[in-house]
LUMKOL-587349 format. One line per field, with one value per residue (C-alpha): residue number from 1; residue in three letters; x negated, y, z negated. Coordinates in steps of 0.25 Angstrom, whole numbers, plus 2048, in hexadecimal, padded with zeros to 3 digits. Layout:
REM LUMKOL-587349
seq <- NUM_...
type <- ALA_...
u <- X_...
v <- Y_...
w <- Z_...
//
This chain:
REM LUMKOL-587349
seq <- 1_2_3_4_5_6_7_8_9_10_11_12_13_14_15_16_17_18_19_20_21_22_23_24_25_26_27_28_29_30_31_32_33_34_35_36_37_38_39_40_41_42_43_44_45_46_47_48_49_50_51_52_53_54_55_56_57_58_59_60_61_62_63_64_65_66_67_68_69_70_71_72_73_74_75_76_77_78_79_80_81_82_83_84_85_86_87_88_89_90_91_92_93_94_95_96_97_98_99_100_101_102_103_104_105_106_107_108_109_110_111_112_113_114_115_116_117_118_119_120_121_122_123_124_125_126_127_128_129_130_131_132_133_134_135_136_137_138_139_140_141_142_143_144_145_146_147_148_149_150_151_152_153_154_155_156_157_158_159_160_161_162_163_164_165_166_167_168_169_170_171_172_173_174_175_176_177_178_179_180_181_182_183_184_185_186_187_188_189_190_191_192_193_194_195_196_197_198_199_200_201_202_203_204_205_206_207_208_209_210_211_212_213_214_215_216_217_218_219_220_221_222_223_224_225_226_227_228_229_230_231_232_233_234_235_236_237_238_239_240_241_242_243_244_245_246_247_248_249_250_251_252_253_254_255_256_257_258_259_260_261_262_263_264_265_266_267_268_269_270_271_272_273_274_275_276_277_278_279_280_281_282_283_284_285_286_287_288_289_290_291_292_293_294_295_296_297_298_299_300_301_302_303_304_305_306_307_308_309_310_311_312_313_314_315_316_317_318_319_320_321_322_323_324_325_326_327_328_329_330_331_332_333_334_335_336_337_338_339_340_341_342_343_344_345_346_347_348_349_350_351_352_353_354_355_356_357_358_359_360_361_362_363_364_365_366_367_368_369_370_371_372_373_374_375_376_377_378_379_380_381_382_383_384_385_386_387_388_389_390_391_392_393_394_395_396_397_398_399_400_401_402_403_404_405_406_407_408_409_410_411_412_413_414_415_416_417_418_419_420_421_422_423_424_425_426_427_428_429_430_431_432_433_434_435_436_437_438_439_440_441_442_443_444_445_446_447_448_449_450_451_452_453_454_455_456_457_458_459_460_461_462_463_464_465_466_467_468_469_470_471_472_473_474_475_476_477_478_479_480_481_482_483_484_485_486_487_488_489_490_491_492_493_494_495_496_497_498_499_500_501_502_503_504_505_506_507_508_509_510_511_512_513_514_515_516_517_518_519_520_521_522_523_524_525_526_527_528_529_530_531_532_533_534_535_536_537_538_539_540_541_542_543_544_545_546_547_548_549_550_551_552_553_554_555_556_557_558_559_560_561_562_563_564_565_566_567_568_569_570_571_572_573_574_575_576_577_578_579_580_581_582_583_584_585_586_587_588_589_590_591
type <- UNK_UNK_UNK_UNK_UNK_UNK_UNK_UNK_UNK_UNK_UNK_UNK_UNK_UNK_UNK_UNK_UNK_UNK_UNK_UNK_UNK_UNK_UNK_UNK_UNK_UNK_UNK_UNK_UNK_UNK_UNK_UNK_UNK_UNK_UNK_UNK_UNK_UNK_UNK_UNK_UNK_UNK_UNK_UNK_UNK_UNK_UNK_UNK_UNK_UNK_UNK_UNK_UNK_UNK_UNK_UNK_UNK_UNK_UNK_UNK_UNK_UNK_UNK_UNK_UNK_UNK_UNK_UNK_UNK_UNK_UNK_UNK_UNK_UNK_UNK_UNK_UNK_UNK_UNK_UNK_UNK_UNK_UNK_UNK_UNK_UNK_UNK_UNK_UNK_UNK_UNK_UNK_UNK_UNK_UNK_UNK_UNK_UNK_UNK_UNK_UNK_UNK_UNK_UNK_UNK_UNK_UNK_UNK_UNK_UNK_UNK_UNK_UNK_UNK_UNK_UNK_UNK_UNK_UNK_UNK_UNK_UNK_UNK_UNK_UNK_UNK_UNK_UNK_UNK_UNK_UNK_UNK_UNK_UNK_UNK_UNK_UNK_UNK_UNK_UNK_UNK_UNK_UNK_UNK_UNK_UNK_UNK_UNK_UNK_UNK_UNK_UNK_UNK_UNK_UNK_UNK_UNK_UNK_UNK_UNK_UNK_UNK_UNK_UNK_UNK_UNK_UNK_UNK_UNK_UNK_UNK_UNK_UNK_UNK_UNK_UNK_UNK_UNK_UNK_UNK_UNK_UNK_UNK_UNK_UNK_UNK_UNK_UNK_UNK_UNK_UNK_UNK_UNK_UNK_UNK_UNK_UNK_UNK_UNK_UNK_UNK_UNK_UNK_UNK_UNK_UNK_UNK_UNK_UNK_UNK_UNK_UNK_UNK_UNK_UNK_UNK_UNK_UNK_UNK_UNK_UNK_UNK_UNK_UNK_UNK_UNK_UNK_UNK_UNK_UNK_UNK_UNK_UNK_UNK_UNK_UNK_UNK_UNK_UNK_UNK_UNK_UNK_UNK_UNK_UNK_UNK_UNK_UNK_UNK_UNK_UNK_UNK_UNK_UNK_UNK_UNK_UNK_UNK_UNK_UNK_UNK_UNK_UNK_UNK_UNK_UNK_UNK_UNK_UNK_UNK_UNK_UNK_UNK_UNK_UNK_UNK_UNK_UNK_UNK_UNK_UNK_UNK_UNK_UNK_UNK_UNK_UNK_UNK_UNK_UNK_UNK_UNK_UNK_UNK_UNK_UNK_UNK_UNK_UNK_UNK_UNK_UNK_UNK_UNK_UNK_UNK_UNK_UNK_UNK_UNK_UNK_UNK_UNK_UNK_UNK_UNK_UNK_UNK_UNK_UNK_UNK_UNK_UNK_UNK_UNK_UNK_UNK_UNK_UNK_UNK_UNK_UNK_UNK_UNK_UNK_UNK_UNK_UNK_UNK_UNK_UNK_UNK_UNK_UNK_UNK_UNK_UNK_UNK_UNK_UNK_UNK_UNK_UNK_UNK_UNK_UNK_UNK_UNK_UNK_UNK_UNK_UNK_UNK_UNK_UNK_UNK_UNK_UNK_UNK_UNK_UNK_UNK_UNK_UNK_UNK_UNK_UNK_UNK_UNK_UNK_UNK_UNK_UNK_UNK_UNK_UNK_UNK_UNK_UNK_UNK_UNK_UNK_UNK_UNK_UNK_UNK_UNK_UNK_UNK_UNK_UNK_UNK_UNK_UNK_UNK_UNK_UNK_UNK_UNK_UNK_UNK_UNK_UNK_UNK_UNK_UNK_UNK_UNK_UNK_UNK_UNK_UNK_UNK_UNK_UNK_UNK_UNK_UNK_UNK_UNK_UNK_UNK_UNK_UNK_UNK_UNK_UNK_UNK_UNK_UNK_UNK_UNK_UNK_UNK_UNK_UNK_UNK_UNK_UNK_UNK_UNK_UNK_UNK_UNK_UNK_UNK_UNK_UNK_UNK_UNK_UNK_UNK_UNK_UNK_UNK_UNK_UNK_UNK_UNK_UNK_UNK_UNK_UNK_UNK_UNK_UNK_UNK_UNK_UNK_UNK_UNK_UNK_UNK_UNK_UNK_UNK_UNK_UNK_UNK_UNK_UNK_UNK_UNK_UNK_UNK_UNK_UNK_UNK_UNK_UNK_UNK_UNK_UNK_UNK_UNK_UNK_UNK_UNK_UNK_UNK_UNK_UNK_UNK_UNK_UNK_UNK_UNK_UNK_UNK_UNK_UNK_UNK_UNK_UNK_UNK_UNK_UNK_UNK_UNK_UNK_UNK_UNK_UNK_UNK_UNK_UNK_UNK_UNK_UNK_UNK_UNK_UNK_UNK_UNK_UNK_UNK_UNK_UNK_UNK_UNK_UNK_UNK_UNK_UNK_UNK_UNK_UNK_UNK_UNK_UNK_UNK_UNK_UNK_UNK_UNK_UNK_UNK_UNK_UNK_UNK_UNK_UNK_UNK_UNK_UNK_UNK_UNK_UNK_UNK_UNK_UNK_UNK_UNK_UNK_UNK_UNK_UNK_UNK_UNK_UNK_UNK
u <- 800_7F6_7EF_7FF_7FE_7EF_7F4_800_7FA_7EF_7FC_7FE_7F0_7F3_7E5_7E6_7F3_7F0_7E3_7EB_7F5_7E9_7E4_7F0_7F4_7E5_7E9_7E6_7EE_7E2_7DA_7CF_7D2_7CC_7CA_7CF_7C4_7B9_7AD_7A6_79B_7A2_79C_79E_7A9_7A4_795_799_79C_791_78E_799_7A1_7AD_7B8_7C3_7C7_7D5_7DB_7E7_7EB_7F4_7FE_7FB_805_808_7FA_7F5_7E6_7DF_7E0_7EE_7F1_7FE_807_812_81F_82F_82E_836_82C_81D_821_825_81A_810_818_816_805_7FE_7F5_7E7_7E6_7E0_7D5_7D1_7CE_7C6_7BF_7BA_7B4_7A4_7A6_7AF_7B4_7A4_79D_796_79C_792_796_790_796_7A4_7A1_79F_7AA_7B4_7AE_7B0_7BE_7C1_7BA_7C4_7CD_7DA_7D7_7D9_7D2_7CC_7C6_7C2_7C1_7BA_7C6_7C8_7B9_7B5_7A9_7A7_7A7_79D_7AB_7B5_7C0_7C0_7CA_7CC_7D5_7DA_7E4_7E6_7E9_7F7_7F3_7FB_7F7_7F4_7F1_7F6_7EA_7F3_801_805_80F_802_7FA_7FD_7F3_7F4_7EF_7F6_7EE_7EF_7E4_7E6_7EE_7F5_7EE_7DF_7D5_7DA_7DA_7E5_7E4_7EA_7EB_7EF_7EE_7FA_7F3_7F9_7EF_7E8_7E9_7EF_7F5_7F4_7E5_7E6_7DD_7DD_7D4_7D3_7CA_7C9_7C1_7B9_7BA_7B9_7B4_7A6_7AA_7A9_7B2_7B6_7BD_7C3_7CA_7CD_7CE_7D0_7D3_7C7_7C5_7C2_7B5_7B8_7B2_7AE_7A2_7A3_7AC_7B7_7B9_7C1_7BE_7C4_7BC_7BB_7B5_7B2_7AC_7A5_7A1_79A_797_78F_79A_791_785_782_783_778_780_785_787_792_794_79B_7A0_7A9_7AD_7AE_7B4_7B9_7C8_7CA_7D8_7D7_7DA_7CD_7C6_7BD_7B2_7B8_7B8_7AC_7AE_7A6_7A5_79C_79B_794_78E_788_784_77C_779_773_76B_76C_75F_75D_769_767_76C_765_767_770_779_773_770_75F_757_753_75D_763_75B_763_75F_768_768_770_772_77B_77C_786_786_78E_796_799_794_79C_79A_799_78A_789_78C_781_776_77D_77A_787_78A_77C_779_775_771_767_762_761_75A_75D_756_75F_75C_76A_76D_77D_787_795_79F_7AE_7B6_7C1_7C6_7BB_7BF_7CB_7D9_7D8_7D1_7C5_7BA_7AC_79F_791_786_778_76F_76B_760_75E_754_756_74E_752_753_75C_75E_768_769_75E_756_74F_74B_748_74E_74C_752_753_760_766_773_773_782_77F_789_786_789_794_79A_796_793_788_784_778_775_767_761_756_754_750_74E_741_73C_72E_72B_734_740_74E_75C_755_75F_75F_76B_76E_77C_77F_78D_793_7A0_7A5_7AA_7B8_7BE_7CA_7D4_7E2_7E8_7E0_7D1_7C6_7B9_7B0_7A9_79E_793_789_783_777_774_76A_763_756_752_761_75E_76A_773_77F_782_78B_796_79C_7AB_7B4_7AB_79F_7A1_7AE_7BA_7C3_7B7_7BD_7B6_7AD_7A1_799_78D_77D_773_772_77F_781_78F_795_7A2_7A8_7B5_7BD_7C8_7D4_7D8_7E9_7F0_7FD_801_80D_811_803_7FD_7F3_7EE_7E0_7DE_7CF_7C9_7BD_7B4_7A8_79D_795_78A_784_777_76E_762_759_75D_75F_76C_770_772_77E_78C_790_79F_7AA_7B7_7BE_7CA_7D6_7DF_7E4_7E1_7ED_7EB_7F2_7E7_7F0_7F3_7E9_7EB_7E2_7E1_7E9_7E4_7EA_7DF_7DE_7D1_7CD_7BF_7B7_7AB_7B0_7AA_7B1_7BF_7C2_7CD_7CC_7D6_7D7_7E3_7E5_7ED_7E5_7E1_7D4_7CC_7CB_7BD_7B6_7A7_79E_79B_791_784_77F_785_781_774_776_76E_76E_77C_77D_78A
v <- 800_80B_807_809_815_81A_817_821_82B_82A_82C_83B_83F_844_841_833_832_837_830_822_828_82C_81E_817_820_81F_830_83D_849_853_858_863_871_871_880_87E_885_886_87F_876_86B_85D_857_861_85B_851_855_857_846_842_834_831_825_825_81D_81E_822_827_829_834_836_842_843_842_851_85B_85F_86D_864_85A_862_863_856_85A_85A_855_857_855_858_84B_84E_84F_842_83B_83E_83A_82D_82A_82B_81E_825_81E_811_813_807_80F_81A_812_80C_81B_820_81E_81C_812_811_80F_817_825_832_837_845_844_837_83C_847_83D_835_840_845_838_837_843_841_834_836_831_83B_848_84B_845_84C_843_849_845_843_840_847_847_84E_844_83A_831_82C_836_831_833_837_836_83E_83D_842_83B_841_83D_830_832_839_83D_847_84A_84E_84F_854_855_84F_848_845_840_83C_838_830_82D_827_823_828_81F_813_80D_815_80D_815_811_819_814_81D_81D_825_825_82E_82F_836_835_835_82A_81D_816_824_81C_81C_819_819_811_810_80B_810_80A_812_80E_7FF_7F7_803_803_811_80B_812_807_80C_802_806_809_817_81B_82B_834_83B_837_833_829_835_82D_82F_838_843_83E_82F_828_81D_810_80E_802_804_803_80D_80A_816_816_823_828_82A_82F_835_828_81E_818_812_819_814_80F_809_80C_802_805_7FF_80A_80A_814_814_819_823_82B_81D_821_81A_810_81A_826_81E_81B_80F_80A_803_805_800_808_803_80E_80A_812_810_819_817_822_81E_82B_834_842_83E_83D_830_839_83C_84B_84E_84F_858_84C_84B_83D_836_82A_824_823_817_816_80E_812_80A_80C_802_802_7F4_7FC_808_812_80C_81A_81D_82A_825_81C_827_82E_82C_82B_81D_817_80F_816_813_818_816_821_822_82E_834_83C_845_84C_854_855_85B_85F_86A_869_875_876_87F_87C_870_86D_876_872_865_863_863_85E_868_860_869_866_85F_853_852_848_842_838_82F_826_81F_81F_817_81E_81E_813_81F_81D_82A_82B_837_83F_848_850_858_860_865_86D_872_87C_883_892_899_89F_892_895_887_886_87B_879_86D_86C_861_860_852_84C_83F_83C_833_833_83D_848_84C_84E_850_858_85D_86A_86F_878_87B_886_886_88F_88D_899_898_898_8A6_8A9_8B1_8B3_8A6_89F_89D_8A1_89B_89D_893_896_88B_88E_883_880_874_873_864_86D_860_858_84A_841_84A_852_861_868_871_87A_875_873_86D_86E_87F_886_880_883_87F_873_86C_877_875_87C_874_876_86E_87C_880_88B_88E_895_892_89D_899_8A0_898_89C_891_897_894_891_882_87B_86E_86B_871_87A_886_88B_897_898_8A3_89E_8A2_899_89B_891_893_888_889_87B_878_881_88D_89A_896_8A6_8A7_8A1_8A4_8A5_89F_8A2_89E_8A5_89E_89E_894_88D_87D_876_86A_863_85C_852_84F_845_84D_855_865_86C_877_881_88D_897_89A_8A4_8A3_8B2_8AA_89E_896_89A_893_891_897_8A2_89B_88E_88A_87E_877_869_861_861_855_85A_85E_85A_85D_850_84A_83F_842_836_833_82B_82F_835_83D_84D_851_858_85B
w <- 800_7FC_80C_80F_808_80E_81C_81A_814_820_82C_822_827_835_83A_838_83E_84B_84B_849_853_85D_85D_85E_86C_870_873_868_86A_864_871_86F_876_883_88A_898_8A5_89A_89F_894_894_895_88A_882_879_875_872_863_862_868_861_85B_85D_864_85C_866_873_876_882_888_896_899_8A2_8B0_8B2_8A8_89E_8A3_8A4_89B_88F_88E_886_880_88B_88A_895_896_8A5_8AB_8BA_8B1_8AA_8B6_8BD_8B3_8B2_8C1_8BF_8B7_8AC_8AF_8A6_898_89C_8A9_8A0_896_8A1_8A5_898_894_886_87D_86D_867_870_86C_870_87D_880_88D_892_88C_893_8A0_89E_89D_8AB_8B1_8AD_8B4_8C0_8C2_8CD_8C5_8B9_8BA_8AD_8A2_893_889_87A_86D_861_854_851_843_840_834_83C_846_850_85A_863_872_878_887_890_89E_8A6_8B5_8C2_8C8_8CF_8DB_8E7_8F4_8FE_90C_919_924_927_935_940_945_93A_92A_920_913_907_8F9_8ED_8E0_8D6_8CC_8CF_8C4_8BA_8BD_8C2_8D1_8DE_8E8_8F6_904_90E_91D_92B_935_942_94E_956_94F_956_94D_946_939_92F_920_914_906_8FA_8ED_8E1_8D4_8CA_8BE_8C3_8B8_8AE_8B7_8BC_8CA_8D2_8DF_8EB_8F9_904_913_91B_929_923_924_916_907_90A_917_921_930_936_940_945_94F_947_93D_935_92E_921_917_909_8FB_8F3_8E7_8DE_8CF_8CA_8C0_8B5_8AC_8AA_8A0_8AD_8B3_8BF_8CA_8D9_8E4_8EF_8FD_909_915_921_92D_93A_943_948_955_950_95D_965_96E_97A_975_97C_974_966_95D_958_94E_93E_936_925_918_90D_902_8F5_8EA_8DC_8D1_8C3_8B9_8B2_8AA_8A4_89F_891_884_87C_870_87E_87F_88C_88D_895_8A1_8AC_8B1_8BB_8C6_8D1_8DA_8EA_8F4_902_90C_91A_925_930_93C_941_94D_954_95E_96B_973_976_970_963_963_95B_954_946_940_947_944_937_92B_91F_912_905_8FC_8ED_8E4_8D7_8D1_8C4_8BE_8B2_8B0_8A7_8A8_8A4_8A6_8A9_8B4_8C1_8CA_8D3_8CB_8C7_8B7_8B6_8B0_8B7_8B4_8B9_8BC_8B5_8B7_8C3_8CC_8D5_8DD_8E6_8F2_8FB_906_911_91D_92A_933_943_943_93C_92F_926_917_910_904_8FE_8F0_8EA_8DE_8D8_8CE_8C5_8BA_8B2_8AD_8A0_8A6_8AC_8B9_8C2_8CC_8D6_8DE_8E8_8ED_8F6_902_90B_916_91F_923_92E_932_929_92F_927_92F_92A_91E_914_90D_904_8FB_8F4_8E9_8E1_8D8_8D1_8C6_8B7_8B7_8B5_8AF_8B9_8B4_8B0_8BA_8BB_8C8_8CC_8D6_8E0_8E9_8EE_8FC_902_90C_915_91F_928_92E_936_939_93F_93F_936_93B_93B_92F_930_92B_92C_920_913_91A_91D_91D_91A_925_92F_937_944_946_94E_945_940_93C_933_92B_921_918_912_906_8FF_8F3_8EE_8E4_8DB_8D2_8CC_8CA_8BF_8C6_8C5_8CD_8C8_8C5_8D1_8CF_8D8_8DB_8E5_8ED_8F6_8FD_905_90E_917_91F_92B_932_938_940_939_941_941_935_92F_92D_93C_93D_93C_92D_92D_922_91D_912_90B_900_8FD_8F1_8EC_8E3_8DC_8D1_8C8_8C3_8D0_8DA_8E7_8EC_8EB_8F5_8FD_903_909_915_91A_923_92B_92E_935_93D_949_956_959_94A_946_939_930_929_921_919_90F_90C_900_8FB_8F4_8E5_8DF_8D4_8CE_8D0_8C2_8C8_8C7_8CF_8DF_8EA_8F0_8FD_907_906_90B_919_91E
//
């Protein structure tokens, strides 16, 4: 009786209640204030635990529609639409979650690989974001709960690239079929003047496999787009694959790698002659691997003045089963064999901060800090030619005292054969991104970055533009090109407070110039082209569907026969900062 007696008493004292309460629904309702578009280190709540043991771990996802962001945790609605739309999505399964997180009931708290494991939450493509929080913290005591929020994107989506009476494409997807970290995706192409009108995609992508953080993809696509690009101009391709990608999740993994094969063939959509179409086949396997055999922490978890140091391989071998049959296809690089091995030494020294506005309309986002540099050698085979190349390189984030970003992205490389170098590299990039600033209810930010890209010896590669992503955006089928590009972007954001049903609206003036010169000659005495725009993008975050853009862009400086406006309501992929230090090794990019 007098344990009775003890146990009752113990329900009066409202700390032990809720704890007993807390553990029984895995949740806890007390969650620390977080100041929304302040920018803050990501490990910076959970530096004052380091060490202690983590007793439990609880779990709370919040409703899919509804909470302003991920800090809103109290909602709670009658509205008959909100609750029927969040019965129709599937919450991702408890176990899929577990299987996400780097530490377990035991383990000591690591700010750093907390830190990492809230980032990879986010960067999944079925959550929209992810916070994790120390509880139930005594200062008297050794132990702390963790507790770990998410909130999912709706899983349903799709998007729509073509709407005419002679043309309709399509795809629809699920992000997170069933609530387990699965991808299902299709899409298809009506175009009547394809023979036959009919093309159509499929993919499916498991994430996590098996809690190995192995992301698998399989599937098939005759679309152009999302990674499937054909060759060459003027064909379409049938593609078979499987994708199998392990990043570096954290900065504490030693692993990284992945592997790539397809099955490619071109489809002859325009019904040609069989002396009009190249018909040709042709398979791809890549492979790389990494070992990160040096991390940039201390063995207390502090982060220590030495950098991290992987080294990185790679093979990459395209062979054709079948070749174009016309003659004048016969040497030109793209239908010849290629294939290469790569090796990489890579020193980095990364950090993060979180803040939001920059890619995203509230998320929280996740800002790189710090520098990789990397140095490549290799060996190639292409054309019957073999060349080895070398090449070196180095990005660089920094955040400044006022909260100001900046990017730089240096490299310099070359092939060499017989001791002469050709297809020589040199790049250089400079980014700059503003602190957020407060401008009535809504908040601005500036964006600007200049980029320069020069081959001074071009062998086997091909020209650049200047159309679209490459230049100005608007360019389209211009026959514009150069070995030699400069060109200059300044954007200036509002992110709006207004809010439709959960859309949210951001308003952009742009403005972008771009000259092109060929390898030989001064850059300066060429044409300068420009294109100045506005428009606005809306997106809802709790939505998976792209951004929608609606913009109007006039060009002062254009080539001749290009007309002076360019109005366009598309969708646009959804950016995000990359939180990988370590990729696949690839030559010096030059396009």
């Amino acid at each position: 009786m007098r344990k009775l007696g003890g146990y009752i008493d113990s329900l009066r004292s409202g700390r032990y209640r809720d704890s007993l309460l807390r553990h029984l629904s895995k949740e806890d309702r007390e969650q620390p204030d977080t100041v929304v578009s302040k920018t803050v280190k990501s490990e910076e709540g959970f530096r004052a635990h380091q060490g202690k043991i983590i007793r439990n771990i609880y779990y709370r996802q919040l409703p899919v529609f509804g909470p302003r962001n991920i800090n809103d945790t109290s909602f709670r609605s009658q509205m008959k639409l909100i609750n029927f739309a969040n019965r129709l999505h599937y919450n991702t399964r408890l176990w899929a979650i577990r299987q996400s997180l780097f530490f377990h009931p035991g383990d000591t708290v690591n700010a750093y690989a907390l830190a990492d494991n809230e980032r990879y939450l986010r960067n999944q493509d079925y959550i929209s974001d992810a916070r994790l929080y120390i509880i139930n913290a005594d200062s008297t005591s050794d132990s702390v709960d963790v507790q770990v929020i998410t909130k999912d994107e709706f899983e349903y989506g799709g998007d729509l690239s073509s709407l005419t009476t002679k043309k309709i494409g399509a795809r629809v997807y699920n992000t997170n079929f069933l609530g387990a970290a699965q991808r299902l995706q299709a899409g298809f192409m009506w175009n009547d003047r394809y023979r036959p009108p009919w093309n159509v995609a499929a993919e499916y992508t498991k994430y996590n496999l098996g809690g190995t953080f192995t992301d698998v993809s399989l599937g098939y696509t005759a679309l152009t787009g999302g990674g499937h690009e054909p060759l060459d101009t003027g064909v379409y391709e049938g593609t078979w694959y499987i994708n199998i990608d392990r990043p570096l999740y954290t900065r504490y993994a030693k692993f990284t790698g992945g592997l790539y094969l397809a099955d490619n063939r071109s489809l002859n959509i325009y019904g040609n002659e069989d002396s009009l179409f190249r018909d040709y086949r042709y398979r791809v396997m890549d492979v790389w691997s990494g070992y990160n055999f040096r991390n940039q922490f201390g063995q207390d978890g502090s982060v220590g003045n030495r950098p991290s140091l992987a080294l990185l391989l790679r093979y990459y071998d395209r062979s054709f089963q079948r070749k174009p049959l016309q003659e004048k296809y016969a040497a030109n690089p793209i239908y010849n064999d290629r294939h290469f091995y790569l090796a990489q030494f890579v020193l980095f020294k990364q950090d993060f901060f979180k803040t939001d506005h920059f890619y995203g309309f509230g998320r929280t986002e996740d800002i790189p800090n710090g520098y990789t540099l990397a140095a490549t050698v290799g060996s190639e085979r292409w054309s019957g030619r073999k060349r080895f190349y070398t090449g070196i390189s180095m990005q660089r984030f920094w955040l400044t005292a006022h909260k100001d970003v900046f990017y730089t992205d240096i490299g310099l490389s070359s092939f060499w054969r017989r001791q002469a170098s050709e297809d020589a590299v040199i790049h250089a990039g400079l980014g700059y991104y503003s602190r957020l600033c407060r401008l009535g209810q809504g908040f601005l930010r500036q964006f600007f970055s200049l980029d320069y890209l020069n081959d001074p010896n071009p062998y086997l590669y091909r020209p650049l533009n200047i159309n679209m992503d490459n230049g100005i955006w608007g360019f389209r089928h211009t026959l514009l090109n150069g070995y030699q590009r400069l060109k200059l972007e300044s954007e200036t954001v509002y992110y709006s407070p207004l809010k439709v049903y959960g859309f949210k609206f951001n308003f952009f003036t742009s403005l972008q110039i771009a000259e092109l010169s060929d390898h030989n000659r001064y850059l300066f005495n060429n044409p300068i082209y420009a294109g100045i725009g506005a428009g606005c993008r809306i997106r809802n975050e709790n939505l998976a569907i792209n951004t929608l853009k609606l913009a109007a862009n006039y060009y002062p400086v254009r080539p001749d026969g290009m007309r002076g406006f360019y109005f366009e309501l598309t969708t646009i992929a959804n950016l995000r900062f990359n939180i990988f230090a370590l990729r696949k090794p690839a030559f010096l990019d030059f396009e």
